[in-house]
N, C-alpha and C positions, 0 to 999 in steps of 0.2 A: 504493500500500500504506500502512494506517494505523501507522504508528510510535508510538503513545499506549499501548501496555498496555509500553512500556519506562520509560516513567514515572511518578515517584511523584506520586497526587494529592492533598491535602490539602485537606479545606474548612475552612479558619479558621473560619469565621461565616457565617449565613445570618440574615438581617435581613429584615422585614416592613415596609413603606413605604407610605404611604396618603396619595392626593393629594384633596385638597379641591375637587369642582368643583361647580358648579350641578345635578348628577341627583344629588349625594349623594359619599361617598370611592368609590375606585377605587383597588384596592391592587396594588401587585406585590412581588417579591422582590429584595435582591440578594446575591453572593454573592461574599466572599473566598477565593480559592484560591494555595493555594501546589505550583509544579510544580517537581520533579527529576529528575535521572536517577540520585540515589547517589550520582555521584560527580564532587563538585565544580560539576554547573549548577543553576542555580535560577531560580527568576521567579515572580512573584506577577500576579494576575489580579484582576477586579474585573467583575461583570456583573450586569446586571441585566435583570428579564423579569419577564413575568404569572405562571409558573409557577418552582417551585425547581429542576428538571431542566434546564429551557432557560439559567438565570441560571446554574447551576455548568458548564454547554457553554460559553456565554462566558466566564465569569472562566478555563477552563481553555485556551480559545483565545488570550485577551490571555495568561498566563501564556505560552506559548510562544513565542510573538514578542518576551517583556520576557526570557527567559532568560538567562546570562552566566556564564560560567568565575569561580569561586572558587580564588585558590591557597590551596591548602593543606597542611603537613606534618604527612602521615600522615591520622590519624583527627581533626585540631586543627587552630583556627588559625594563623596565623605570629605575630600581634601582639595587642596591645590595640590597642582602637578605641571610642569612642564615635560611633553613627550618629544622625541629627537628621530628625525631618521635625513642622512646625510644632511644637507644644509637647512633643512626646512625643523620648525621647532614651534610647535603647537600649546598654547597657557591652558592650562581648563581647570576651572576652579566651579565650586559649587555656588546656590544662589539661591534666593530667598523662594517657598511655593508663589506661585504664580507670575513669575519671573519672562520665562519660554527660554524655549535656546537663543540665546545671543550670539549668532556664530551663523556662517554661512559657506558654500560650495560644500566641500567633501565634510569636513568636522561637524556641518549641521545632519547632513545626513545620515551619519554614523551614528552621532548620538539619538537618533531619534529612532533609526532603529532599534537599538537598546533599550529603547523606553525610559530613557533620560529626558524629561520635559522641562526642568529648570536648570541652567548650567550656562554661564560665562565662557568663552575661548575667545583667543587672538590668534593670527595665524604670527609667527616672529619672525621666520627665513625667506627661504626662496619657496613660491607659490604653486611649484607643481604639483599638479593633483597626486600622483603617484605616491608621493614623499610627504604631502600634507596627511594623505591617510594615513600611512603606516605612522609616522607622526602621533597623529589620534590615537589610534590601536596603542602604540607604545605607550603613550599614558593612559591610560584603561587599561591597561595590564598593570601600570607602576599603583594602582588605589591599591593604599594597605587597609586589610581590616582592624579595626579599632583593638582586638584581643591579642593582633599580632603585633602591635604598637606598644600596648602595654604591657607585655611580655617581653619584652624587648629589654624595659626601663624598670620590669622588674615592680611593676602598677598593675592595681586593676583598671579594666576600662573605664569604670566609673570616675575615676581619679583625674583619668587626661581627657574626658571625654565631654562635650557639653552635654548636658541631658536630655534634650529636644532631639540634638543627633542621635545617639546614642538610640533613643526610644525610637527614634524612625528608620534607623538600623536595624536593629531586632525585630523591627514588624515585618521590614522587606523580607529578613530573613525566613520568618515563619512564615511569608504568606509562600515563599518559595518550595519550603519544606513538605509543606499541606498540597504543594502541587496549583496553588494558585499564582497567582504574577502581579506585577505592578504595585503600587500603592495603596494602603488599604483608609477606608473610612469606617470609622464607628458608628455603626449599628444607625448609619441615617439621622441620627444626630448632629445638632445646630449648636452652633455658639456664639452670642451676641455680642461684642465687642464693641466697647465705649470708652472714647477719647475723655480721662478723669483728668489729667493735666496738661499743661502745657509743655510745648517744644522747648519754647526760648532755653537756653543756654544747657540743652542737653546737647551726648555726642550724636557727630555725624548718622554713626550706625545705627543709634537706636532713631532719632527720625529717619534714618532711609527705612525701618522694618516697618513703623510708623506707618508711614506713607505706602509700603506695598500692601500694607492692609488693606488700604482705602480710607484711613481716616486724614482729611487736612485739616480740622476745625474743632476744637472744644466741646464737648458733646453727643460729637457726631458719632454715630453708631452703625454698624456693619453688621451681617449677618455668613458664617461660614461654615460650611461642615467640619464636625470636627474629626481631626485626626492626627497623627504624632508630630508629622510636619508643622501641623499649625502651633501646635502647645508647644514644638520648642520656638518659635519666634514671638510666642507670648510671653514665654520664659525669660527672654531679652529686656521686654517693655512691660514686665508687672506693673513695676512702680507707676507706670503711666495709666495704664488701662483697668476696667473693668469688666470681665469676664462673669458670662450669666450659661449655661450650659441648657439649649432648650431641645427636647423631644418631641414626635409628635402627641403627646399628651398634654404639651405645656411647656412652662420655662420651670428651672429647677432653680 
């Protein structure tokens, strides 16, 4: 049974290639592909052929023999990372829920098949798609898990971990384990969110979490599903806000 329509398929690029021989050029195709499932694998492919159909069947069949588990918390990365492949050098850092990928050509597309929905990247080198991918891939391999971090230093996770991460880590991970994917939300559950203080002369970062809330104003009140991603950028801005946790029975 073919297992291929549960994956995401992506063509980077499809490039035209002509070889020089004594009857004249002879051209084929080749073709960069990026493969996911949504949630958390990814693999990129590379193939080439006389025609563009057979060239993206290859690069989609290399992609799935290169594919590999991304940890991830939540809809985000866990860390920053710079990934490298010959001159070309990709930044991907994590970012607040509701963010989107900030990133475009080859990097947007890989992350998204992984089912990376919030995440920051720069491209830093030279722009070839070939080398920007593997680039991305090379940092999505370099994400440490949080247990392997703290073991390291001789910590628990707890310890080096913020809590919100931390908690949005462990969900992805269960929701993995149970055989589910992507991000989870609680039980359809709402959270009401209200602006209790002011900005003036807080940090940068907590009005930027502020603001990705949705809240600019004194007052002003939001409504979001809840889930681990969210509680840890609530975690950021207690002091600011106040949190009412409402079901459909009611507000709690």
């Amino acid at each position: 049974m073919d297992s291929s329509p549960q994956f995401d398929e992506r063509v980077i690029e499809i490039n035209r290639v002509a070889k020089v021989s004594k009857g004249g050029r002879r051209f084929s195709f080749t073709a960069l592909v990026a493969l996911g499932d949504g949630a958390g694998r990814v693999g990129i492919g590379y193939g080439k052929a006389k025609e563009v159909p057979t060239a993206i069947q290859k690069a989609i069949e290399a992609a799935r023999k290169s594919m590999f588990a991304v940890p991830m918390a939540g809809t985000t990365l866990i860390h920053r990372v710079i990934g490298q492949q010959g001159a070309s050098k990709v930044l991907l850092q994590p970012a607040a829920p509701g963010t989107g990928v900030i990133a475009g050509g080859a990097v947007r597309q890989i992350l998204e098949a992984a089912g990376i929905r919030d995440a920051l990247a720069k491209s830093l080198g030279a722009p070839t798609h070939l080398n920007v991918a593997k680039a991305t891939i090379d940092g999505l391999k370099a994400q440490r898990r949080p247990e392997e971090v703290a073991k390291g230093r001789g910590k628990t996770p707890e310890e080096i971990t913020p809590p919100g991460l931390l908690a949005a880590y462990r969900s992805t991970e269960m929701m993995r384990a149970s055989g589910g994917g992507g991000p989870s939300i609680m039980s359809g559950a709402m959270l009401r969110i209200t602006l209790r203080r002011s900005l003036i002369g807080e940090k940068h970062k907590a009005r930027a979490t502020v603001r990705s809330l949705g809240l600019r104003k004194m007052n002003a009140s939001v409504e979001r599903p809840d889930s681990p991603e969210l509680r840890g950028m609530l975690h950021r801005v207690r002091h600011l806000v106040e949190v009412r946790r409402r079901d459909r029975r009611g507000t709690k």
